[in-house]
N, C-alpha and C positions, 0 to 999 in steps of 0.2 A: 058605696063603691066596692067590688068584687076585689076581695085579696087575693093575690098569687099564691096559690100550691106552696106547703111549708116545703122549700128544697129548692125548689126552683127559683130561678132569677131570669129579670131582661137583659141583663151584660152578661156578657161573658167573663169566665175565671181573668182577670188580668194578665196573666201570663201567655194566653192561649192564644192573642193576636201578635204577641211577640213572635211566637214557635212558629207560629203558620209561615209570618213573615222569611224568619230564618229560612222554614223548609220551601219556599218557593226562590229563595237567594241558591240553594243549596243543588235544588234539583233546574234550575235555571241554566246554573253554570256546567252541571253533567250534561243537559243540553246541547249547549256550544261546545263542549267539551266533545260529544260524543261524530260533532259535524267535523271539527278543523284538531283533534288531536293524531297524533303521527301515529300511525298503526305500523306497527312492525311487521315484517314477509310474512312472521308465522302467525300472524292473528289468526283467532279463531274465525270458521267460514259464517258463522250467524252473526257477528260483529261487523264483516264487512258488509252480508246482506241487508245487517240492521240500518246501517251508517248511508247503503245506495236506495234502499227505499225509503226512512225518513230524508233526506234532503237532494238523493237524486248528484248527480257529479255534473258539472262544465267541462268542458276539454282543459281548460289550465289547470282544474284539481279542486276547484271551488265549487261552492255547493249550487245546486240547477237554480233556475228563479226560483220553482215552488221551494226550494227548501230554505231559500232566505224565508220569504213569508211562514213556513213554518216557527224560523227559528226566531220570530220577531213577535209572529200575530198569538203565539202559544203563551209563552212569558209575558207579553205583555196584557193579554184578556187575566191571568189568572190574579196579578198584580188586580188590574184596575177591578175585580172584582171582590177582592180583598178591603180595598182602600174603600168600594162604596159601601160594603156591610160595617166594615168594624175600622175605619179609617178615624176615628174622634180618639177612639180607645187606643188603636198604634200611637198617634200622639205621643197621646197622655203615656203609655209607656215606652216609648225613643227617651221621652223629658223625664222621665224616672232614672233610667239607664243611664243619663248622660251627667247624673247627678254623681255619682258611683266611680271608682277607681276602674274596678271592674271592667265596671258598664258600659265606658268609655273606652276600654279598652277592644270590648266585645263589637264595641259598635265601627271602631278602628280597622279590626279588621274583616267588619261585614264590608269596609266600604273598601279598602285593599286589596280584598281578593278580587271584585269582577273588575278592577282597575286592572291588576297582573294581569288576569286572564283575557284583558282587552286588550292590551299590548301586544300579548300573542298572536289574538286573531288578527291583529290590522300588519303585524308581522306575515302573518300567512296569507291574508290577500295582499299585500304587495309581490309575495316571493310567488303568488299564483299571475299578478297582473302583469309580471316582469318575465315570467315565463311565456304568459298570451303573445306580450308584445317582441319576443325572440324569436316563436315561433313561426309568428303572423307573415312576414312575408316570405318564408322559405317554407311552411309548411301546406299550401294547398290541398284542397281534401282531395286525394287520388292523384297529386301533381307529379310531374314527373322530376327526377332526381338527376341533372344532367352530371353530377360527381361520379354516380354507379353506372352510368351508360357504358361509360368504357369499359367496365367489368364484361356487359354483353355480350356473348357468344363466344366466351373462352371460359375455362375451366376457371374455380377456384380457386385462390391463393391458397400458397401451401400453407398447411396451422397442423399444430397438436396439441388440443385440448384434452381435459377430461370432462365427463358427463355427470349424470346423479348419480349411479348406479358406479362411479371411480373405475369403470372403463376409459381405455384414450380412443379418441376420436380425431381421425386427419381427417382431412379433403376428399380420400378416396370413399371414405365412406355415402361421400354422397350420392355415389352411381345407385341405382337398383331401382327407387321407387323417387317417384317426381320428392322434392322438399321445400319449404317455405322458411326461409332462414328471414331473420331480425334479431333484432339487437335493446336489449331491457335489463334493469336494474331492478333489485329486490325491493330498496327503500323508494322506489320511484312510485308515487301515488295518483298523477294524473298522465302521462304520456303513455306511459310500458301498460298498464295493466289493458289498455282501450286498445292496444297494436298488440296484446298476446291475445286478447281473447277475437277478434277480427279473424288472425291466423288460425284460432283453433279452431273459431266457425266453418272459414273454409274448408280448412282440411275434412271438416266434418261431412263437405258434401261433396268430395273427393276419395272415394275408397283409396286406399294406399299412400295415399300423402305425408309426411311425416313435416314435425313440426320442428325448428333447430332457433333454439335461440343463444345469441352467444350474451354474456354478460358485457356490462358499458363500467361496472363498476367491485372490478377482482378485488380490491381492498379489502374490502365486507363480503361477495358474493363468494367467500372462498369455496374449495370442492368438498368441504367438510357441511356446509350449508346450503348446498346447492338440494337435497332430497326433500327440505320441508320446505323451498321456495317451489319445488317441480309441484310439492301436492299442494300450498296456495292459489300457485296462476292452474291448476288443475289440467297438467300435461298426463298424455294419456303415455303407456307403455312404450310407446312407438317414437316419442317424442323424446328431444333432446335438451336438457339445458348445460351448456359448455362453460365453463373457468379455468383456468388454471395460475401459475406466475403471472405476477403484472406486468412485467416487461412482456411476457409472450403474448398475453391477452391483449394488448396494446398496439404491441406489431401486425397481430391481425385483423386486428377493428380499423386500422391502417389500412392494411392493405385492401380494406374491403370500402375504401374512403369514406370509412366512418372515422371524425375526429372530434369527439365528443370535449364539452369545455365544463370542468367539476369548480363547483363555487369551493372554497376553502372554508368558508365561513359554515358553512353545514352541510357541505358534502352533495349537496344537487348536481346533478348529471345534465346540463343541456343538450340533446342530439336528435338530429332529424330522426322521427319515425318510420324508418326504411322496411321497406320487407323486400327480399329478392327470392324471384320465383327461378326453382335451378330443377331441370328438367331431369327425367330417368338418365340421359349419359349425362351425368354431373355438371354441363352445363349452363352458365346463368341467362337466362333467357328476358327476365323482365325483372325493371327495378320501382317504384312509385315509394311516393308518400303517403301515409296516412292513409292506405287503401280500400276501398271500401270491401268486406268478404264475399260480394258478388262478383267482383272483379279478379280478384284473388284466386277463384275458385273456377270462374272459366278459361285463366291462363293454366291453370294445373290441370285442368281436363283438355285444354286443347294442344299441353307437351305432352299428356298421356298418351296423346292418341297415334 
């Protein structure tokens, strides 16, 4: 019978189904982690790119269909391919491990952590299915807003904000060139970022259009933090983002019948995704929901004209 090569073996080092095991616990949980973890206003832009093409976004903030299947069918093939090469030998070392103070310990909290980290996530689809089910009958895609209708065809309520650039900004400012004003929060992950970037598309196909967004949440959006939230949602020069005092920010989101409802418990911002279309004489002309950027963009070319 043919001996094996002095050196070599059919098993593996013992320890080396352990490791794998761990690094597939490891890089499992960066996984999930990288889909439902809270990314901050100033994340960097290849983080948030990373995050929208592995799993792709839902309207409530939770990941597309394909990224469930990634974030299931990925972890799960690398496991069960594990288990059928070297699945006797994990065993045989778990029941070594479990022998041990240690061991026991290590194995404690291999199983503790994706427990934590699964609490999280069923924490985050709930706070995403509870946000679907708030928005679902008042937010129509492109519906109309019978709250901002009466804002139509009279000027602005009067406000004075400040911008990125810690210029103040009233009302008057709105004369000159058409503007697409809405209303968004920094830490907001599924509503604001899909209603800023809508508006910046249009504008995009709109020479002269400028983009205003006033904040839902001055607490955190202060004017000190208002220039690196302008270059995450990627507003161009022309574009505004407005804060200031919470009283004052609050009396204008009022008056523009935005009445936005903030959970205590973490600070989520509920509020229709309004945008109002306000014409060269500072006029507000048209108010929708959730509007699509084709719509957007022929209401701002047809008060240009």
């Amino acid at each position: 019978m043919p001996m094996a090569p002095k050196g070599l073996s059919s098993s593996p080092p013992p320890w080396l189904p352990l490791f794998l095991l761990g690094a597939w616990l490891g890089l499992s949980m960066m996984w999930w982690g990288l889909a439902f973890w809270h990314l901050p206003s100033a994340a960097p832009e290849w983080l948030v790119r990373t995050r929208q093409v592995c799993f792709g976004s839902a309207p409530n903030g939770l990941p597309a269909p394909y990224g469930w299947l990634d974030l299931v069918a990925g972890p799960a093939a690398l496991l069960g391919g594990l288990i059928a090469i070297w699945g006797r030998e994990l065993t045989k070392g778990l029941a070594r491990l479990g022998r041990r103070w240690a061991g026991r310990l290590l194995l404690t909290v291999m199983v503790a952590a994706p427990l934590a980290g699964g609490v999280g996530v069923v924490m985050r689809v709930q706070a995403g299915l509870a946000l679907e089910e708030a928005f679902e009958p008042v937010l129509p895609q492109g519906g109309e807003y019978p709250a901002a209708s009466r804002l139509l065809g009279h000027l602005s309520p009067r406000f004075q904000l400040v911008d990125q650039n810690g210029e103040v900004v009233t009302q008057a400012h709105l004369k000159g060139q058409g503007v697409l004003l809405t209303f968004a929060y920094g830490h907001c992950e599924t509503v604001c970022p899909v209603v800023v970037r809508s508006a910046l598309d249009a504008a995009s196909r709109s020479p002269g259009v400028r983009v205003w967004i006033i904040t839902l949440d001055p607490w955190r959006d202060t004017p000190a933090s208002l220039p690196s939230l302008a270059r995450h949602w990627g507003l161009r020069p022309q574009d505004k983002l407005l804060s200031g005092p919470v009283d004052e920010v609050n009396r204008v989101l009022a008056g523009f019948e935005m009445h936005p409802a903030r959970d205590p418990r973490n600070g989520e911002i509920l509020h229709p995704a309004l945008v109002i279309v306000a014409a060269p004489d500072g006029r507000l002309t048209a108010a929708r929901l959730n509007p699509p950027p084709q719509w957007l963009a022929e209401q701002t070319q047809k008060k240009n004209k």
